[in-house]
ZABAVO-193506 format. One line per 10 residues: their letters; for each residue x, y, z of N, C-alpha, C. Coordinates in steps of 0.001 Angstrom, whole numbers, plus 500000, padded with zeros to 6 digits. Atoms other than C-alpha are relative to their C-alpha. Example, Ala and Ser with C-alpha at 12.3 -4.5 7.8 and 13.67 -1.06 7.14 Angstrom:
! residues 2
as	500890 498810 500000 512300 495500 507800 500900 501200 500000 ~ 499180 498810 499940 513670 498940 507140 499230 501090 500730 .
END
This chain:
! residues 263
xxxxxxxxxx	500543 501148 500753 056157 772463 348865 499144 500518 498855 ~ 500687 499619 500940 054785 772821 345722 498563 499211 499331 ~ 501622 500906 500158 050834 771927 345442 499611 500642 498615 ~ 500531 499953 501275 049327 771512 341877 498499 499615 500089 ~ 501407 500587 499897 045649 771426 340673 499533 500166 498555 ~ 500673 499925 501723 043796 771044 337185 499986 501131 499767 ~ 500560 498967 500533 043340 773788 335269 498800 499692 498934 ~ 501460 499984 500989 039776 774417 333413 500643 499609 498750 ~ 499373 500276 501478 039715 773041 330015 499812 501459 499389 ~ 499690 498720 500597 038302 776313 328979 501033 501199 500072 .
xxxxxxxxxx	498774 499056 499797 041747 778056 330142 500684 499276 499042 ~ 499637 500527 501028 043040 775687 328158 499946 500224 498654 ~ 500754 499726 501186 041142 776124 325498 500390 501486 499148 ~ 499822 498529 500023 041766 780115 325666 501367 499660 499366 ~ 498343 500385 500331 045534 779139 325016 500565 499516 498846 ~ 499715 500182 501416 045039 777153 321997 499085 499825 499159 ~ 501100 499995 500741 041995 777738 320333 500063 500309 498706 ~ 499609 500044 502012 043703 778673 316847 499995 498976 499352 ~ 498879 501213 500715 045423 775527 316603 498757 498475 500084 ~ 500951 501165 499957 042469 773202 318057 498983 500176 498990 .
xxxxxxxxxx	501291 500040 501360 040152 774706 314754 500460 499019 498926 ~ 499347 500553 500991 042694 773104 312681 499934 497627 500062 ~ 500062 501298 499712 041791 769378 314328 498799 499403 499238 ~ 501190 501451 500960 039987 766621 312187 498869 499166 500930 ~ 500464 500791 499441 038720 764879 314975 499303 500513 501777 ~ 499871 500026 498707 037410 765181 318453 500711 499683 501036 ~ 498994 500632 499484 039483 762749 319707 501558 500590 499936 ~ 498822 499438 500368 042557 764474 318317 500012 501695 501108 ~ 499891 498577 499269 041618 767769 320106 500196 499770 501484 ~ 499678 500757 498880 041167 765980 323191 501067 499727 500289 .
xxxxxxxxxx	499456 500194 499813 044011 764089 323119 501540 501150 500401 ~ 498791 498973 500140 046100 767526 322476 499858 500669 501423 ~ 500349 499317 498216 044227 769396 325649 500430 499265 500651 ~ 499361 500484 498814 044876 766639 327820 501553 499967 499973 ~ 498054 499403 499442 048887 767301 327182 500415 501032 500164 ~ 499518 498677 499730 048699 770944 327278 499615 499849 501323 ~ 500954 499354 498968 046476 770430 330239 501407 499540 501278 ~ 498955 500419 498896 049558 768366 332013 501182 500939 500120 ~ 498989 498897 499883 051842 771402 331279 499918 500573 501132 ~ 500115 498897 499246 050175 773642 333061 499749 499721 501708 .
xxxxxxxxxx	500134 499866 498682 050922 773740 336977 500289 501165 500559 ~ 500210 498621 499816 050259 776367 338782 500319 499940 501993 ~ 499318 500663 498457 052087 776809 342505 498930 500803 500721 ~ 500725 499011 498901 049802 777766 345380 501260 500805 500906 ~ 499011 499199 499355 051239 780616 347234 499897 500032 501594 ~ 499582 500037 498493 052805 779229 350734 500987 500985 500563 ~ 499140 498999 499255 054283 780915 353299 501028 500618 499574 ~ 498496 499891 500593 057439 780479 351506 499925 501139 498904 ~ 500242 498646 501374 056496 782056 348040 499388 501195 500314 ~ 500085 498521 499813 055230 784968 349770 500766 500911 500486 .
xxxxxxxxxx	498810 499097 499289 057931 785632 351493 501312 500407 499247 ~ 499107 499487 500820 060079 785516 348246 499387 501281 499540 ~ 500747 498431 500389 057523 788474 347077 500299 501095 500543 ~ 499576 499035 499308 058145 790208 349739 501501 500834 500304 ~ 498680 499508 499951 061868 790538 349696 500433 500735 498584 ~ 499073 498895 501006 064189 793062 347573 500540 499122 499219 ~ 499051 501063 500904 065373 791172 344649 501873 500317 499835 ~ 498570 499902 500025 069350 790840 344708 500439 501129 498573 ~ 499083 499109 501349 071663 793535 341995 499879 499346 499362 ~ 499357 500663 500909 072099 792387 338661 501413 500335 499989 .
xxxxxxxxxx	498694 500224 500095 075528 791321 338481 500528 499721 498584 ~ 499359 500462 501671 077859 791376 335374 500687 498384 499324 ~ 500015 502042 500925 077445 787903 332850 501138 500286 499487 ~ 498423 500370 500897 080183 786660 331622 500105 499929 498151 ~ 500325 499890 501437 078614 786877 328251 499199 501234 499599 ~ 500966 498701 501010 077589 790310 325967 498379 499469 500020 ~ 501735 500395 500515 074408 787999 324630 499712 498646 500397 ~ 500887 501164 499772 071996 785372 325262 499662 499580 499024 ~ 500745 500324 501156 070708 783349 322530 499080 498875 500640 ~ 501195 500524 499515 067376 782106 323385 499251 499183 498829 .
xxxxxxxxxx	500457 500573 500960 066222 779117 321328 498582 498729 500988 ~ 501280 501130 499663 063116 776554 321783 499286 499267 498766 ~ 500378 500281 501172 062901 774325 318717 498383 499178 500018 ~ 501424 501116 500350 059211 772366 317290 499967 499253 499689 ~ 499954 500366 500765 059371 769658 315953 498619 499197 499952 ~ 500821 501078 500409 057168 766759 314190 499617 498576 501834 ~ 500279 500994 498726 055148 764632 316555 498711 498864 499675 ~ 501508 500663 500494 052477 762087 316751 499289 499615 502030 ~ 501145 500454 498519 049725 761160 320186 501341 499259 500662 ~ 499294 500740 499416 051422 759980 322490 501911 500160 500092 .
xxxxxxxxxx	498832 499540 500836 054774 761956 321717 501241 499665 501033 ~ 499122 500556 498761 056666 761471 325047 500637 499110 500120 ~ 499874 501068 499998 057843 758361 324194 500688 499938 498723 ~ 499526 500368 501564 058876 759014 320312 501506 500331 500347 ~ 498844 499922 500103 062418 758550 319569 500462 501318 499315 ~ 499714 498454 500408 063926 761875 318690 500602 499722 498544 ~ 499358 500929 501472 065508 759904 315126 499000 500270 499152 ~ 500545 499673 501637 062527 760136 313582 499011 501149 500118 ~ 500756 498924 500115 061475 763554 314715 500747 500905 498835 ~ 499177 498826 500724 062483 766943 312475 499221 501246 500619 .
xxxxxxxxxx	500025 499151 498984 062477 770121 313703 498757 500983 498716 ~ 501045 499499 500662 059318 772386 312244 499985 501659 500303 ~ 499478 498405 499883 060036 775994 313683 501437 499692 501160 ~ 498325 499771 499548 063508 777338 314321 500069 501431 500804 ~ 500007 498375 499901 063317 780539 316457 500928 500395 501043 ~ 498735 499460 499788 066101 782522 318126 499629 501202 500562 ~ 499471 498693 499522 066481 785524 320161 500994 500228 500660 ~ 498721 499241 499519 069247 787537 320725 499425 501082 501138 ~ 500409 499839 499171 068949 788778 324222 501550 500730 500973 ~ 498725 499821 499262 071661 791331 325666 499956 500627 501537 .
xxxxxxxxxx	499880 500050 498347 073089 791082 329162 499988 501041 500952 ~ 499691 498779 499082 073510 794673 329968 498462 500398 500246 ~ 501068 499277 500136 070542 795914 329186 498028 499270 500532 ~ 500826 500640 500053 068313 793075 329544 498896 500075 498515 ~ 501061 499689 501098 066513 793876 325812 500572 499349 499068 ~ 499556 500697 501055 066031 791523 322918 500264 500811 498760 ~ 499664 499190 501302 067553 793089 319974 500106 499636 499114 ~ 500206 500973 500721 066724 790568 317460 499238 499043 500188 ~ 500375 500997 499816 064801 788007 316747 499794 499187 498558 ~ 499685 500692 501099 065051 785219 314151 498488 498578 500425 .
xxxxxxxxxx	501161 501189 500190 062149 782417 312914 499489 499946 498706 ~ 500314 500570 501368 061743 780384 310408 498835 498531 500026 ~ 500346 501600 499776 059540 777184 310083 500872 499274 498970 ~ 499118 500831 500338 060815 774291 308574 499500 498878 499514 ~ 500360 501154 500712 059512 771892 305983 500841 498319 500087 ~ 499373 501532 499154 060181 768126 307317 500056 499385 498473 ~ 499716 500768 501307 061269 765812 304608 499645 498563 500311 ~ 500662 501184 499554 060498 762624 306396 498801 499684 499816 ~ 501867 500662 499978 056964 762864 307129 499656 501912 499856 ~ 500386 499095 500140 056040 765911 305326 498342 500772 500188 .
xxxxxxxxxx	501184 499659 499366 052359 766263 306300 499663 499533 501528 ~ 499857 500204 498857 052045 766937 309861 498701 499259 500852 ~ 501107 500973 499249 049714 764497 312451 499017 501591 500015 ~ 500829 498598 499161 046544 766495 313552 500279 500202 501410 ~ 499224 499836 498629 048129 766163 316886 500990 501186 500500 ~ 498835 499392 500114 050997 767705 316086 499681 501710 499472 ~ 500156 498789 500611 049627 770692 313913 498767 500810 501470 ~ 501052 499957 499009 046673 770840 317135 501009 500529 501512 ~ 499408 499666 498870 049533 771263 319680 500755 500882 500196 ~ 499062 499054 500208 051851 773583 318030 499547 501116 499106 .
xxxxxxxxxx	501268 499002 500655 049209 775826 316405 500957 500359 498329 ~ 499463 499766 500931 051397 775225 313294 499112 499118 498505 ~ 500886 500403 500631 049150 774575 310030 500701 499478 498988 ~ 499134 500810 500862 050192 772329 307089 499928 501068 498667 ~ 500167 498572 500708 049571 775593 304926 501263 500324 499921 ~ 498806 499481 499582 052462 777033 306841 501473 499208 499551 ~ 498602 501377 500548 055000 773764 306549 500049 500125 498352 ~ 499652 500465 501553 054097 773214 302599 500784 501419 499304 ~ 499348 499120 500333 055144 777180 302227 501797 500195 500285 ~ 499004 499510 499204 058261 776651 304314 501524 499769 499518 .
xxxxxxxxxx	498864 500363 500809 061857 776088 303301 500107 498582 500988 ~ 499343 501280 499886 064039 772851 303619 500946 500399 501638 ~ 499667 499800 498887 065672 772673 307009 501836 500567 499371 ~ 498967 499508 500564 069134 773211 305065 500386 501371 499504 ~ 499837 498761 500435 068501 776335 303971 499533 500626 501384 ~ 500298 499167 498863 066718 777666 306969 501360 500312 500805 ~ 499241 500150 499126 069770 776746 309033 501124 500862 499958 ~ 499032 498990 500920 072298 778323 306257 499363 501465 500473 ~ 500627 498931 499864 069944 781608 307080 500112 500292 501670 ~ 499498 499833 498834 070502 781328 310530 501494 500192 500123 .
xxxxxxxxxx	498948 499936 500453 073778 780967 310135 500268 501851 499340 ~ 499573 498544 500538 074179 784220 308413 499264 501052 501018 ~ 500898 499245 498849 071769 785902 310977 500418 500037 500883 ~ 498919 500118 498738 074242 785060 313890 501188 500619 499970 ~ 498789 499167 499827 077269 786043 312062 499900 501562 500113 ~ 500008 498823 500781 075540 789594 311058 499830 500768 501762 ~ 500265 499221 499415 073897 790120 314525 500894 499892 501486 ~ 499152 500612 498985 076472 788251 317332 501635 499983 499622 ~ 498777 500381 500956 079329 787629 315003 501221 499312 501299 ~ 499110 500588 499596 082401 787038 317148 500058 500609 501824 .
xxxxxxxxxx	499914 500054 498536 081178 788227 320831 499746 499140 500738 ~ 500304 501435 499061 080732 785933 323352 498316 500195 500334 ~ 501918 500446 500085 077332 784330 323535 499759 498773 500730 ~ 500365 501486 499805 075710 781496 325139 498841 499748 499861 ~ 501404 500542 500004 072732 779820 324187 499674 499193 500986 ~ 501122 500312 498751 069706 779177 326737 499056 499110 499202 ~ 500943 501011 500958 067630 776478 326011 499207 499710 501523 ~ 500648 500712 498980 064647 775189 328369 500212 498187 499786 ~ 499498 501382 500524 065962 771714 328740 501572 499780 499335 ~ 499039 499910 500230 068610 770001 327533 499886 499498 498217 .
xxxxxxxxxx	500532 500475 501208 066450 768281 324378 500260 500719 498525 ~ 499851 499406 501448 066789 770900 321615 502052 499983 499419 ~ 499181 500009 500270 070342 770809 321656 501153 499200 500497 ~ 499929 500785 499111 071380 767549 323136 499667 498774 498929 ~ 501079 501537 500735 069074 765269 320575 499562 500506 499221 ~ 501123 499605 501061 066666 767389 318521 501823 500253 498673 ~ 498933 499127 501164 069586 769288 316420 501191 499239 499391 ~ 498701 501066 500692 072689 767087 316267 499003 499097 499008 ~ 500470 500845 500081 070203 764258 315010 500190 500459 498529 ~ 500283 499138 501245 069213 766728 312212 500976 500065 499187 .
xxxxxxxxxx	499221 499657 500824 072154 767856 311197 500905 499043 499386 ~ 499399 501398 500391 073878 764348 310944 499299 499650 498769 ~ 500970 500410 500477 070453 763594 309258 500698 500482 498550 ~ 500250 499112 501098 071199 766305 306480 501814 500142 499915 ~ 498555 499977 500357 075101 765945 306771 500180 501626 500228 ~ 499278 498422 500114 075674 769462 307808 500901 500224 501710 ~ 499295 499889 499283 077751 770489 310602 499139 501040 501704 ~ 500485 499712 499017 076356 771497 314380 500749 501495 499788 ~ 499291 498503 499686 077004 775532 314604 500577 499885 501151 ~ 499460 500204 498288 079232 776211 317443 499090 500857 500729 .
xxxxxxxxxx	501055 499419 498891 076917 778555 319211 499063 498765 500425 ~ 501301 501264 499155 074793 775066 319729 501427 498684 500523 ~ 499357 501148 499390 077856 773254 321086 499978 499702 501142 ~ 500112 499734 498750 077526 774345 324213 498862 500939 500412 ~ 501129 499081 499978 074626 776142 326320 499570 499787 501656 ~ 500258 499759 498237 072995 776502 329927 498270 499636 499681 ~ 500896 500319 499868 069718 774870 330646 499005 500875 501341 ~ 501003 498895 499254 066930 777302 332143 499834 499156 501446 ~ 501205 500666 499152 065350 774499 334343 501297 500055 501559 ~ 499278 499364 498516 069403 774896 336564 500072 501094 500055 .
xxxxxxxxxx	499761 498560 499565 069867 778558 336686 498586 500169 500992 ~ 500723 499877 499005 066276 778237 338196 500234 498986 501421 ~ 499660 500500 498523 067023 775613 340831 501636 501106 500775 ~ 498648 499346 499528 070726 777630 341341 499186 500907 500957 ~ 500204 498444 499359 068370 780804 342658 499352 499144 501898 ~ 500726 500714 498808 066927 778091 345585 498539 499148 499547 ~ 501122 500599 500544 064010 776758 343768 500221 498357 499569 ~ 499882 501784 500249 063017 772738 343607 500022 500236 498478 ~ 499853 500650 501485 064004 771164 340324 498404 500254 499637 ~ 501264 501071 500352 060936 771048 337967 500218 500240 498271 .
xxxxxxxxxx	499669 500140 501239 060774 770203 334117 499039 501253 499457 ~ 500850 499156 500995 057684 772757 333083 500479 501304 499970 ~ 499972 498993 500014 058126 775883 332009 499169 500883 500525 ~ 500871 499310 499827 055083 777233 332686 500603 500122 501937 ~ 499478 500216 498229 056250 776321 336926 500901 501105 500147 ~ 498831 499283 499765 059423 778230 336075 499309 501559 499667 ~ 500451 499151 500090 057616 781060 334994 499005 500628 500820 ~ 500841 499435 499049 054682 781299 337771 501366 500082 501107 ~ 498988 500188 499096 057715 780716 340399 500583 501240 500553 ~ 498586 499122 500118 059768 783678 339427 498355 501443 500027 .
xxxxxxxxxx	501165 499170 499771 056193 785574 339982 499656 500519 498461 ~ 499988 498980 501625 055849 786229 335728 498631 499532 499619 ~ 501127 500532 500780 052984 785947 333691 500839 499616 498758 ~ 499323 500586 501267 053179 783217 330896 499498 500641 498806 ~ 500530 498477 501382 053015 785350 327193 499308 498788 499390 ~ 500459 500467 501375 051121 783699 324382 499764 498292 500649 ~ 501201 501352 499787 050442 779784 323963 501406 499175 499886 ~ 498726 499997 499470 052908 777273 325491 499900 498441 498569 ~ 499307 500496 501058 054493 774729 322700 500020 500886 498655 ~ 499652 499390 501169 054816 777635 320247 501485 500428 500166 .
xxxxxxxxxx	498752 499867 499782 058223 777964 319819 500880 501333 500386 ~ 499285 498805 499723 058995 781523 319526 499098 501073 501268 ~ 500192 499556 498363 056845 782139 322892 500027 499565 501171 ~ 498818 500774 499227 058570 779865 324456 500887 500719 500179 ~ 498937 499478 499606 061277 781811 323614 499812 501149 501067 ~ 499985 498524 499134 060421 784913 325090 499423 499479 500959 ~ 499815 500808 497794 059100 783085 328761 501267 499515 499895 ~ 498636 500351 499703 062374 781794 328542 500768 501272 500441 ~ 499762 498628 499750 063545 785293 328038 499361 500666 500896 ~ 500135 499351 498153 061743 786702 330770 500426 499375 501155 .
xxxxxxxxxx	499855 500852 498585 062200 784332 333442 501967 500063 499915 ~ 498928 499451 500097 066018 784913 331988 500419 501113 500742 ~ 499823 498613 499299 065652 788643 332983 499812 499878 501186 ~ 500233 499762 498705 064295 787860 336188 500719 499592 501013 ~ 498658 500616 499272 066978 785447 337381 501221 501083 500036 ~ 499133 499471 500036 069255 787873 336145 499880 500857 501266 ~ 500467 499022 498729 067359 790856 338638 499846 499770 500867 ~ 500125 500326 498893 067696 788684 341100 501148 499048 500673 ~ 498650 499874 499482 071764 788365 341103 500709 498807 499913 ~ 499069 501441 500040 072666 784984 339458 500584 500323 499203 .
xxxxxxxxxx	499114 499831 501121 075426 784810 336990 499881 498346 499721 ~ 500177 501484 501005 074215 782081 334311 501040 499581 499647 ~ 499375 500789 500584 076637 779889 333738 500021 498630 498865 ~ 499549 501592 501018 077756 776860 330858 499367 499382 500793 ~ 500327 501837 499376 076016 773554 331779 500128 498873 499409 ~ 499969 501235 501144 076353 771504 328928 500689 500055 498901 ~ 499407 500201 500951 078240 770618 326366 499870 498464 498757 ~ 499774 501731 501081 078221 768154 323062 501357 499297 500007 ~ 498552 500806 500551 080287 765342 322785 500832 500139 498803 ~ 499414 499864 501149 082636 765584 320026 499704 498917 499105 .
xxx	500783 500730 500819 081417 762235 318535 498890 500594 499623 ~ 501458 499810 500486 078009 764014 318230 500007 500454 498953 ~ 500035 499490 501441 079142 766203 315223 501366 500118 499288 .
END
């Protein structure tokens, strides 16, 4: 059973204290802690989880895919974000790692942010939660070009081996991305047509369903890196907790796929 308990605001705090200097308001900083603060659960260690510690983790077994592509997009948000329609979000960092199967080592990594055209100055919510500053956005390119740059960054470093993109969730590539690219008339890459959602490869190993990352990452016994809605350290807990499933003898499979109406 998995028992949860608050975490200190000042752990909190430790986590995103860049991004909360950048808040206008009290209220706004607040409002941001209390949603990082619901991220973070933390499993007490029962009988059970000690007894996964204690055992020999299973062989890695050979993936059916050369590479991993490890994505976790940002986008635009406002208070209360849980609830916003993904239509009138845009995506604000784009980041990518290439992550190969033999070796377990990322051998690339790609990130761009991404100037929104909708609502080009970001909430203090939003810039407060994703430690991303409106500095950063007004320097950033158009999501069209970023994407084109990805695009060339896939063919140069993946080109025509087999790959599957990992996504935590099914949201970034499901809703966030098609939306976009409809938005901007451009065409869904096929590396995002299809992809494997972190949150089953962790229930596959025996573990209860749960949506946080941070869960999937204490679970698998890891420490979480850096500060959690930043996109490209997201990626890499994704990427570890990747490696660790792997060292512990699952073979990730496809889970999802886009409809063909979607793009």
């Amino acid at each position: 059973m998995l028992v949860t308990f608050r975490i200190p605001v000042q752990l909190i705090k430790s986590q995103c204290i860049q991004s909360l200097r950048c808040c206008t308001s009290s209220s706004t900083a607040n409002a941001t802690l209390n949603y990082v603060r619901k991220s973070y659960r933390k499993p007490r260690e029962t009988s059970e989880l000690l007894q996964r510690k204690n055992c020999k983790p299973s062989l890695k077994r050979p993936q059916k895919y050369k590479y991993f592509l490890i994505v976790d997009f940002e986008a635009t948000c406002e208070e209360g974000f849980d609830n916003t329609d993904p239509v009138t979000q845009e995506i604000i960092e784009f980041p990518a790692l290439k992550l190969n199967t033999e070796t377990l080592k990322v051998e690339a990594i790609f990130r761009e942010f991404v100037r929104p055209r909708l609502s080009p100055i970001l909430s203090p919510f939003c810039s407060c939660l994703t430690g991303i500053s409106q500095d950063t956005i007004d320097e950033s390119s158009s999501f069209p070009e970023v994407l084109s740059r990805f695009n060339a960054w896939y063919a140069d470093e993946i080109g025509s081996e087999k790959c599957l993109t990992i996504t935590h969730g099914n949201w970034d590539l499901q809703c966030m991305l098609p939306i976009q690219c409809k938005r901007e008339n451009m065409p869904v890459p096929d590396c995002f047509q299809q992809w494997n959602d972190l949150k089953l490869s962790y229930r596959n190993l025996g573990y209860n369903y749960t949506k946080r990352l941070y869960d999937i990452v204490g679970g698998l016994d890891l420490r979480f890196v850096g500060s959690a809605h930043n996109g490209i350290d997201d990626c890499r807990n994704i990427s570890n907790a990747v490696c660790e499933i792997l060292n512990r003898g699952l073979v990730i499979e496809l889970s999802s796929k886009l409809k063909p109406d979607t793009f």
